[in-house]
Kinemage of the C-alpha trace (Angstrom):
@kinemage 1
@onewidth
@group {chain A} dominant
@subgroup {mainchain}
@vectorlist {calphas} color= white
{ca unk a 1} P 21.385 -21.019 18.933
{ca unk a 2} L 21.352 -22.562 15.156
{ca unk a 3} L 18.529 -23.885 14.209
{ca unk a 4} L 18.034 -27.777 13.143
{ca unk a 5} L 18.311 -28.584 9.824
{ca unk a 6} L 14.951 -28.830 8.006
{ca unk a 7} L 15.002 -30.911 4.903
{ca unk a 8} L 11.722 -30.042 2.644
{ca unk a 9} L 10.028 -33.332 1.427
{ca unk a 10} L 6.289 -33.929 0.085
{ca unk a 11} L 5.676 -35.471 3.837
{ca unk a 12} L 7.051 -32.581 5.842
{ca unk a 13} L 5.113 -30.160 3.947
{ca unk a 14} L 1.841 -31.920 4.260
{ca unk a 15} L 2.520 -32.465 8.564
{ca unk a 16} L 3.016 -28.884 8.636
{ca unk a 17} L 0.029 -27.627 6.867
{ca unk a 18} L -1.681 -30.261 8.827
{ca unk a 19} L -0.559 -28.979 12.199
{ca unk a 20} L -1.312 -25.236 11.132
{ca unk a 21} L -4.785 -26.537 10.253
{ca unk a 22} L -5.665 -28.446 13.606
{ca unk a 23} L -3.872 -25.860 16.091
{ca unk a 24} L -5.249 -22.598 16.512
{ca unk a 25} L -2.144 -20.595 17.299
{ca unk a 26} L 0.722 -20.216 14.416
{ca unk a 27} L 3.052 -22.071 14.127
{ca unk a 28} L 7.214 -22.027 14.554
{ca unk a 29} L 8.649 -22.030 11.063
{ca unk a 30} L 12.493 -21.954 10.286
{ca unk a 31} L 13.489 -18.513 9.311
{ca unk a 32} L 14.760 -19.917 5.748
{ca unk a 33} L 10.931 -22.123 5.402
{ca unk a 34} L 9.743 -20.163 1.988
{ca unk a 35} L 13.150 -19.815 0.442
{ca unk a 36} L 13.538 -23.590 1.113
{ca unk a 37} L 10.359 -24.110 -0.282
{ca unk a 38} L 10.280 -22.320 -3.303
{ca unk a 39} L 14.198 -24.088 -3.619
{ca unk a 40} L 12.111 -27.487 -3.465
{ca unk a 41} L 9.583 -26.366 -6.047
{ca unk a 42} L 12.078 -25.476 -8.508
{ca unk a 43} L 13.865 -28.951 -7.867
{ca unk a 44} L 10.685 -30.752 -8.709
{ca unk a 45} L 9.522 -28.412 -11.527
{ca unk a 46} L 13.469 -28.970 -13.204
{ca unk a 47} L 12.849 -32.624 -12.908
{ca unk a 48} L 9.887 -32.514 -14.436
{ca unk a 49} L 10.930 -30.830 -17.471
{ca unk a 50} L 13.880 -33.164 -17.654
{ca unk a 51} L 11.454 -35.923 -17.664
{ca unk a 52} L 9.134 -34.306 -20.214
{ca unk a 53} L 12.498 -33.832 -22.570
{ca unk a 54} L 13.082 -37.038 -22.711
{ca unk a 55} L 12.434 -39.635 -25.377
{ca unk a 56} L 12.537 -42.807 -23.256
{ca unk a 57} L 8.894 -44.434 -23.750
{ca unk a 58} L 9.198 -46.352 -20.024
{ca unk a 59} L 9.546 -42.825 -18.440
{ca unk a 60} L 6.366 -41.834 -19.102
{ca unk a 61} L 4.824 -43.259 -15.410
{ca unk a 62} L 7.478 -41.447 -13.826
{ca unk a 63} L 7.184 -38.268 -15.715
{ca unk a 64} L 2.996 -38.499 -14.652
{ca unk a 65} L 4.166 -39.240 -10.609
{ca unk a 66} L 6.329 -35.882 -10.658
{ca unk a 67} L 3.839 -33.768 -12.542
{ca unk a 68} L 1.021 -35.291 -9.742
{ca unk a 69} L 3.312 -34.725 -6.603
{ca unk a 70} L 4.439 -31.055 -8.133
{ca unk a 71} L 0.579 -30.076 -8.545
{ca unk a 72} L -0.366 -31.611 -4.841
{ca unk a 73} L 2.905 -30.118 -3.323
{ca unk a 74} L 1.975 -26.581 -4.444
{ca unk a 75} L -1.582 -27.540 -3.368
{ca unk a 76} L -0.055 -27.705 0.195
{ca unk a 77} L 2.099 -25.091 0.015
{ca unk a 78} L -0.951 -22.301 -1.134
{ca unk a 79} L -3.318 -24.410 1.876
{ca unk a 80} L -0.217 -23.626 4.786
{ca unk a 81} L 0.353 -20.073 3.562
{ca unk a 82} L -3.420 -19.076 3.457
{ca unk a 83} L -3.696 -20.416 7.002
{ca unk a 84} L -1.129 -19.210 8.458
{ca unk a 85} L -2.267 -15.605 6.628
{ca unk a 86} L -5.645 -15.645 8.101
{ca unk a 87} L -3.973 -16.216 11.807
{ca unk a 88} L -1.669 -13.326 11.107
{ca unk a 89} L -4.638 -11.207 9.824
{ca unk a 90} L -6.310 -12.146 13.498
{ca unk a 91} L -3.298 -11.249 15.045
{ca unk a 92} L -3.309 -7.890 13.698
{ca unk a 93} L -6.726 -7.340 14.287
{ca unk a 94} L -6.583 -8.292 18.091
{ca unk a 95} L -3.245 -5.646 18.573
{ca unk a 96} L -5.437 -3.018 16.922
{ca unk a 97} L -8.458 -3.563 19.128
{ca unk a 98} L -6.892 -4.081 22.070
{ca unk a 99} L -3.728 -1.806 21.902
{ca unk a 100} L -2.017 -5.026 23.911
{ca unk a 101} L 2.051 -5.559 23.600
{ca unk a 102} L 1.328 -9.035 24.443
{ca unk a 103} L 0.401 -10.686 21.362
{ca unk a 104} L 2.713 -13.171 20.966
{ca unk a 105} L 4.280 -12.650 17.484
{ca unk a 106} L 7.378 -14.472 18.366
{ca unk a 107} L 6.167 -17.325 15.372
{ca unk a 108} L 6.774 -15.101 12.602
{ca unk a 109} L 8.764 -15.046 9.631
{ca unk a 110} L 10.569 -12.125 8.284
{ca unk a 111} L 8.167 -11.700 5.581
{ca unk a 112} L 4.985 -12.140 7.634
{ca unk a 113} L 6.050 -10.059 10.674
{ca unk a 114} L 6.260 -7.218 8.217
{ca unk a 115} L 2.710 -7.958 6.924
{ca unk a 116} L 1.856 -7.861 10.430
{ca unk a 117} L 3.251 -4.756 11.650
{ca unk a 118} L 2.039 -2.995 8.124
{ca unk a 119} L -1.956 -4.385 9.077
{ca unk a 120} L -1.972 -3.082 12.484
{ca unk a 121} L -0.566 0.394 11.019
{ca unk a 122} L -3.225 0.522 8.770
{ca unk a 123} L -6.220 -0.930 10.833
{ca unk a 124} L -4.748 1.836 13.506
{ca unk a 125} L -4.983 4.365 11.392
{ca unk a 126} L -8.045 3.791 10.072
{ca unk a 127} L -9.867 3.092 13.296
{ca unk a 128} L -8.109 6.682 14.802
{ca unk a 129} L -9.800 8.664 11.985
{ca unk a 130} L -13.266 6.384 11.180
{ca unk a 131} L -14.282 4.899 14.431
{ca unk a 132} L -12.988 7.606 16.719
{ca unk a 133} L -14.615 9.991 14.448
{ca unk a 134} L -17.666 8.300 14.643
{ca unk a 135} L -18.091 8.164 18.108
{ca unk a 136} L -17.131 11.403 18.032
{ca unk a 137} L -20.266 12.168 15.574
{ca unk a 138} L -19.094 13.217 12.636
{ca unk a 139} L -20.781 12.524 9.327
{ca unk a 140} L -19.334 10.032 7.103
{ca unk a 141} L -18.165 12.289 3.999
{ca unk a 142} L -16.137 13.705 7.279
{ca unk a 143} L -14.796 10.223 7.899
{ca unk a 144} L -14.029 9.538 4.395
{ca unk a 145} L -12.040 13.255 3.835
{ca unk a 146} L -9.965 12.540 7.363
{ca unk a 147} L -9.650 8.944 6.030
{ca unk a 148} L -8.527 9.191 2.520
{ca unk a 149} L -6.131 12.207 3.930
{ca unk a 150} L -4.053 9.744 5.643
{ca unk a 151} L -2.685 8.964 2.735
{ca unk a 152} L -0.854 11.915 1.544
{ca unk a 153} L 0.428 13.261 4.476
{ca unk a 154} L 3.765 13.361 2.792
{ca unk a 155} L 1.964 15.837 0.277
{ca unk a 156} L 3.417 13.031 -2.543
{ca unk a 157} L 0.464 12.537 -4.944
{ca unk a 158} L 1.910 10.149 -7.593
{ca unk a 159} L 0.594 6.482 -6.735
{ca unk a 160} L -3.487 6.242 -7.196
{ca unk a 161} L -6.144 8.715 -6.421
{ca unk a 162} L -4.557 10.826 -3.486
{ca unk a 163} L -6.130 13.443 -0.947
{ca unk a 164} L -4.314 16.337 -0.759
{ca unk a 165} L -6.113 17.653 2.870
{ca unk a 166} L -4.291 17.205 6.523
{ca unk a 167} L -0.796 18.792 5.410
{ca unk a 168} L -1.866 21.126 3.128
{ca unk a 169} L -2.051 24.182 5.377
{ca unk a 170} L 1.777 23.035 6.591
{ca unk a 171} L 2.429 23.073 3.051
{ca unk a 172} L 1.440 26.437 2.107
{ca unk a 173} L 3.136 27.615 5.106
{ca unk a 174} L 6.570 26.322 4.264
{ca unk a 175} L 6.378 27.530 0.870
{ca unk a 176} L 6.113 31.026 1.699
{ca unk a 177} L 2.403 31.186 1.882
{ca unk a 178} L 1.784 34.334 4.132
{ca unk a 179} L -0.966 32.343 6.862
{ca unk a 180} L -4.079 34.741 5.945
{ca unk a 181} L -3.870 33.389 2.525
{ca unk a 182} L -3.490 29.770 3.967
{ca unk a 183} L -7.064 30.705 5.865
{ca unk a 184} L -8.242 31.881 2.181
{ca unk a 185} L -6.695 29.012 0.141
{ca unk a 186} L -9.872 28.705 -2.043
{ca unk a 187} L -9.829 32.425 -3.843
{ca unk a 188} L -6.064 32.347 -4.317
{ca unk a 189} L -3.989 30.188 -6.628
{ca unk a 190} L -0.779 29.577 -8.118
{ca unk a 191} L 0.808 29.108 -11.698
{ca unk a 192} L 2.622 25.737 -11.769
{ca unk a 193} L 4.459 23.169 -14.249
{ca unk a 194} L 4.329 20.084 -13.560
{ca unk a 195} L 7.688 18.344 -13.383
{ca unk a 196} L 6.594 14.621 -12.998
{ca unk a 197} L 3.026 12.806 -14.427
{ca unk a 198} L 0.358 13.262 -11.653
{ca unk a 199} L -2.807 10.827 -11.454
{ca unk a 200} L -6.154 12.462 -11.339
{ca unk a 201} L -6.562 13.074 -7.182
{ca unk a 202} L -9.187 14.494 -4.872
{ca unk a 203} L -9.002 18.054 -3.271
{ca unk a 204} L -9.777 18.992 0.444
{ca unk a 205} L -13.349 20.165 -0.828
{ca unk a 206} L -13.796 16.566 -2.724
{ca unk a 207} L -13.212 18.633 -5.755
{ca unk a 208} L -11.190 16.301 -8.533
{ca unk a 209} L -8.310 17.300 -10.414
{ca unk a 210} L -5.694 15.964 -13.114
{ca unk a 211} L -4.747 13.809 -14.129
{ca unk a 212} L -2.023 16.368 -15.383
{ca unk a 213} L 1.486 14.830 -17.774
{ca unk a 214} L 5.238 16.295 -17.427
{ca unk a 215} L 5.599 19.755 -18.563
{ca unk a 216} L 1.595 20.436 -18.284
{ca unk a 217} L 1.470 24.213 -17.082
{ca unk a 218} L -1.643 24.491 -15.032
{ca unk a 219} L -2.958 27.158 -12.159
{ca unk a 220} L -3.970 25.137 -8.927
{ca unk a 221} L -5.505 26.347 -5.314
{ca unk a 222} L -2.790 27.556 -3.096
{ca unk a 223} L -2.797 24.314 -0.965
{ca unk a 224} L -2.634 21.837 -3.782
{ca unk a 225} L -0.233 23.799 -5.688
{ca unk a 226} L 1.952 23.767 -2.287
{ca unk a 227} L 1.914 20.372 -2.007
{ca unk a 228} L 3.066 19.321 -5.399
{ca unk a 229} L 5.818 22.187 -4.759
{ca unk a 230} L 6.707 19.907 -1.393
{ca unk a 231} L 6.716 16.437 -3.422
{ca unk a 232} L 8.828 17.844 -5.941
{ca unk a 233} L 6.144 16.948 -8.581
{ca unk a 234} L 5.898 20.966 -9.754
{ca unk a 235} L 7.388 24.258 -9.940
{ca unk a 236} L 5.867 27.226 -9.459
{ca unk a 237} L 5.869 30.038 -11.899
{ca unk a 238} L 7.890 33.282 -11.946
{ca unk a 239} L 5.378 35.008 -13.292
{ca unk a 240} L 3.066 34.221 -9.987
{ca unk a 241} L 5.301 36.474 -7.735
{ca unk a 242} L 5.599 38.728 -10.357
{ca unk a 243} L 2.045 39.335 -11.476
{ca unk a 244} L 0.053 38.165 -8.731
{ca unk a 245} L -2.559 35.647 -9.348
{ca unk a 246} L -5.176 37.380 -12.049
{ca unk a 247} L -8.498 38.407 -12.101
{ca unk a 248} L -11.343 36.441 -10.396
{ca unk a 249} L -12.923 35.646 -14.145
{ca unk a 250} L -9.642 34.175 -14.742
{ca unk a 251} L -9.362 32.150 -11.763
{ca unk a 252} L -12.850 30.922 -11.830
{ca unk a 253} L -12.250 29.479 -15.567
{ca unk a 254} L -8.902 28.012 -14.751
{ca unk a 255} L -10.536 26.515 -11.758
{ca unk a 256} L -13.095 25.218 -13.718
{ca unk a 257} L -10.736 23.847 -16.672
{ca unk a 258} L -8.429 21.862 -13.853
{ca unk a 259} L -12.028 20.609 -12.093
{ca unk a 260} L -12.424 17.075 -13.821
């Protein structure tokens, strides 16, 4: 069924915000509400400027009455948005807690039902690893390594300061890592250039490496080095298969230059 037309006026907006203020659930919107919106704020800020431009001395009132209703309007608009944000942020925490497919989500926009369904992923994912671990007793730098390792599971490192554990062992696996020196990951290590810039990240032991640029040539712990292999963010070295992986002196000193 096709929805009423909605016109956007200075009185519409302000009943709306007042309704989301006074009822506790949120509120049907049209579909089209913030693209109408932000169409009525660039109406009123055009006028404005129109007014401002010109050189009529009688205009002036008028020009002062647009720039009022412009500054209350987006008043209004910021007022609706943040309350109808904090409902959706309840929402989301309610689904997480209770695991229920009953919240009623049926009021939300595009936009905010993919706020929504992004929260509960993430407060779901953080309560499987933090407060299941918890009850489970595990110490909180355990919490914070299962945590923070949510976060790569793709093995891609490139956005902020990534944990490379959870998908590591996988890694090494599919790049031809025999599984004994999976088990052994910390003695063994791999020549690699890096193809694309890598922020500084965080290891499986906490350790902290990079931040390493394009065309860096570096030796990294099996794992690590795996998982850069996976994102496409490095290559390894010929010279790895070729001449194994070098004496434990040399390991322990490229470890230590890579160790930030």
């Amino acid at each position: 069924m096709a929805e009423t037309e909605f016109v956007i006026t200075y009185e519409t907006l302000y009943e709306l915000s007042r309704r989301e203020k006074n009822r506790s659930e949120l509120q049907p919107l049209q579909m089209s509400f913030y693209d109408d919106v932000a169409r009525y704020v660039r109406d009123k800020q055009g006028l404005l400027n129109e007014r401002e431009c010109g050189g009529d001395p009688f205009s002036t009132t008028e020009r002062e009455k647009t720039r009022q209703l412009l500054t209350n309007t987006l008043k209004i608009i910021r007022e609706l948005y943040e309350r109808r944000e904090k409902k959706i942020l309840q929402m989301a925490l309610n689904k997480s807690r209770t695991a229920s497919h009953i919240v009623d989500s049926s009021a939300l926009l595009d936009c905010e039902k993919k706020m929504f369904d992004t929260l509960v992923r993430e407060l779901d994912s953080f309560r499987k690893t933090s407060f299941t671990g918890i009850l489970s007793g595990h110490t909180s730098n355990a919490l914070a390594h299962n945590t923070l390792s949510g976060h790569a599971s793709s093995g891609n490192v490139s956005s902020g300061h990534a944990h490379l554990s959870g998908t590591c062992e996988n890694d090494a696996r599919s790049e031809g890592v025999p599984e004994e020196e999976s088990a052994g990951a910390e003695k063994e290590r791999f020549s690699v250039r890096i193809t694309a810039s890598v922020p500084k990240f965080v290891g499986p032991e906490l350790e902290v490496y990079g931040p390493f640029d394009a065309d860096t040539e570096t030796e990294l712990p099996s794992d690590i080095a795996s998982a850069l292999i996976r994102s496409g963010q490095a290559q390894r070295l010929a010279r790895d298969t070729q001449a194994g992986y070098g004496s434990a002196s040399q390991q322990s000193l490229s470890h230590k230059n890579n160790i930030r």
